[in-house]
N, C-alpha and C positions, 0 to 999 in steps of 0.2 A: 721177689725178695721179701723177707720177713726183715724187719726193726729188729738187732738184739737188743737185749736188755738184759743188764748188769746195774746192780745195786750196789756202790762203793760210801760208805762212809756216809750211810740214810740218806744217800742221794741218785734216784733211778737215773744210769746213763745209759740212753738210746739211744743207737750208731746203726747207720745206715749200711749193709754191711753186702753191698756188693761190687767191689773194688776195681774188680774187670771190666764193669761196664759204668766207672763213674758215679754209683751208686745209686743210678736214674731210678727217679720213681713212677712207676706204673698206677694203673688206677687203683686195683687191689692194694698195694703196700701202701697208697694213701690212706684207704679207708682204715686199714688195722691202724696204722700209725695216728690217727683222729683218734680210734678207741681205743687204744694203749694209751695214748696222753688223758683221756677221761678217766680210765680205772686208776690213773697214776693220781691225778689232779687233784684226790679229795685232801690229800693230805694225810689221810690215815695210815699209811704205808711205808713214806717217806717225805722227805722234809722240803724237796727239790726236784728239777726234769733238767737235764742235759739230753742235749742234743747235739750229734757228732757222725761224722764218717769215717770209714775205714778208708786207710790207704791216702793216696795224693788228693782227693777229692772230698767236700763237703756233702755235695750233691751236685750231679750235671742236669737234674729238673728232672722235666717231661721224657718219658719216653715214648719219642719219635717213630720207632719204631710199630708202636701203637697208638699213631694218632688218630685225633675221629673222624670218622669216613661218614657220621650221619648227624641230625640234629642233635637225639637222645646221647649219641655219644659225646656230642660238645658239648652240653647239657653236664654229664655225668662225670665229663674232664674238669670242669670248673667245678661243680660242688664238689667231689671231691679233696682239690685242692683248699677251697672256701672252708670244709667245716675241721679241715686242721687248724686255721686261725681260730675257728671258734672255740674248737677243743681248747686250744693255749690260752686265752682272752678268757674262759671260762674255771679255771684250774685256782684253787686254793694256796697253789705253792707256786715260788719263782720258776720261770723258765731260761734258762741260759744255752743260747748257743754258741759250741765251740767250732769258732768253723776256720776246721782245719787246713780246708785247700779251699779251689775254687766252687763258689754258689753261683749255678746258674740257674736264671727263670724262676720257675716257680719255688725251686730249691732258695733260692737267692731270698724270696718272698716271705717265705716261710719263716724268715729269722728273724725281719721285720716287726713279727707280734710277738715277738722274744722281750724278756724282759731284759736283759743284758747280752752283747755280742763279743765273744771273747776272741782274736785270732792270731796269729802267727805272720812271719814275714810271707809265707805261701800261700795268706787269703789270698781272694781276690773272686771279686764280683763282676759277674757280667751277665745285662738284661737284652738278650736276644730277638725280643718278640716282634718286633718294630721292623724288622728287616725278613722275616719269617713268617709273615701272614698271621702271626698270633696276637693276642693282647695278652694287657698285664692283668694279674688275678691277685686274690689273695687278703682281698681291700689293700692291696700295695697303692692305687689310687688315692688312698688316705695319706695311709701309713708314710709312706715315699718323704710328701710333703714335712710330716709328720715330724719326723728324724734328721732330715738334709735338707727341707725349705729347695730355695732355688735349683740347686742341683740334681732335682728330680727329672725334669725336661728333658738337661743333656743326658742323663744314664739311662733313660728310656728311648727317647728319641734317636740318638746318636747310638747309643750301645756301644759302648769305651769298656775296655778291659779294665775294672779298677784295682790297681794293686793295693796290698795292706798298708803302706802311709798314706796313700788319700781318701780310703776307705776310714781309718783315724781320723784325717783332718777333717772332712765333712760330717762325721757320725754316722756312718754306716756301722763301723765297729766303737766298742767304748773303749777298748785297750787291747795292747799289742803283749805278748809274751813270746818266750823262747817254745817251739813244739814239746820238746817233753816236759812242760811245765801245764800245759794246756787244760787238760781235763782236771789237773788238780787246783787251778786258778779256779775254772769254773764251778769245782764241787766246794772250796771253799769261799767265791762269791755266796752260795747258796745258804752257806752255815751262817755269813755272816749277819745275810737278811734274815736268817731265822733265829735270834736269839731267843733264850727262854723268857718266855712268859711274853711274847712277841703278840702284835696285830698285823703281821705281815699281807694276812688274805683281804683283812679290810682295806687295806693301804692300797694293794692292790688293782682291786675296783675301785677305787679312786683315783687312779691314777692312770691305767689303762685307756684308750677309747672307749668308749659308751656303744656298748651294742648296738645301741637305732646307728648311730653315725656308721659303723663296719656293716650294717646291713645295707644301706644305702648302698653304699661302695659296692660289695655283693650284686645289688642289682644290677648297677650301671654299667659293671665290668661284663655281667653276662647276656647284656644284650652289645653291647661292642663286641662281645667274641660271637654273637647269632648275628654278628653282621658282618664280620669280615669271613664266618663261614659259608654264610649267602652270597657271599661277593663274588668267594671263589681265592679271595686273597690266602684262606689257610692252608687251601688244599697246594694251591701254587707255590706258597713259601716250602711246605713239607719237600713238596718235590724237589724244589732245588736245590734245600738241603742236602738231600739223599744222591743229587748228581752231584753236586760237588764235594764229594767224600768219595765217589767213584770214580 
């Protein structure tokens, strides 16, 4: 799957655009979609990043289908994932995600170093990993804390379907909106952070996590996934995954 991207109103929106399958992202479409947010980021282009899915879903994450079957490739499924936050956390211009249906995993993760979360009555998040031999990525080990304090534990541990009013009430999401109002809520969060003659980028890095603290995170997430692949617990959660769908 390629990221489209459409430019509405000096603000680049990137939508996930493979509907049939949930919009899962592979390793590949992670990587472009890191370097699309970087060509986007400088600012010179456009004003803003939306991010969105096609269809019922925001992103349904990883895809399972290619999971890693060696070190190099658990290796390659977390930085991947890891240098889209960096992409975002690096970017000159706001990032807002409109997330339209359900985020799962790594998808779910990824909106975390979002600088605003827009959604609909159809959010709804849900972190998988915990029951699935996986861990969490993303520096969501920060971020998590970061956003929703206590309620990090139970939606990682537990894995609860969170609909869009308790994804509001804790801050998962900033605000709720009608669906066809969605993408234009978030293109005009974007104008409103950018007025003329704005210090938005500075503001920014000010206010974001601090790089050493997301690298930290980076590290510690990727030896928790070199150990639950050494365990055996990845290979075993994939599995039962894939049986219990059959």
């Amino acid at each position: 799957m390629h990221p489209f991207l459409d430019v509405v109103r000096e603000v680049a929106v990137v939508t996930f655009s493979r509907p049939e399958k949930l919009n899962v992202l592979d390793v590949d479409t992670r990587l472009r979609l890191a370097a699309l947010i970087r060509e986007l980021g400088t600012g010179e282009a456009v004003r803003g990043i939306v991010l969105t899915g096609a269809g019922r879903a925001f992103s349904a994450g990883e895809d399972l289908r290619q999971a890693p079957t060696t070190d190099a490739e658990v290796r390659q499924a977390f930085e991947s994932f890891h240098d889209i936050t960096r992409a975002i956390l690096a970017t000159r211009v706001p990032v807002v995600a409109a997330v339209n249906g359900i985020a799962v995993g790594g998808a779910s993760e990824i909106t975390l170093c979002c600088d605003a979360r827009i959604g609909t009555a159809a959010t709804e998040y849900y972190q998988p990993e915990n029951g699935r031999g996986l861990t969490i990525s993303n520096a969501s080990s920060v971020l998590l804390h970061r956003l929703i304090g206590h309620h990090a534990m139970r939606l990682v541990l537990g894995s609860p379907r969170v609909g869009a009013e308790e994804a509001l009430r804790i801050g998962l999401l900033d605000e709720l909106v009608e669906p066809e109002a969605l993408l234009d809520r978030a293109i005009d969060t974007v104008h409103a952070w950018t007025p003329e003659g704005n210090t938005t980028a500075l503001h920014l890095a000010l206010l974001r996590p601090r790089a050493e603290e997301v690298e930290a995170a980076f590290a510690r997430e990727d030896e928790a996934a070199r150990e639950a692949w050494r365990s055996g617990a990845l290979s075993a959660g994939v599995e039962a995954f894939w049986s219990a769908r059959t």
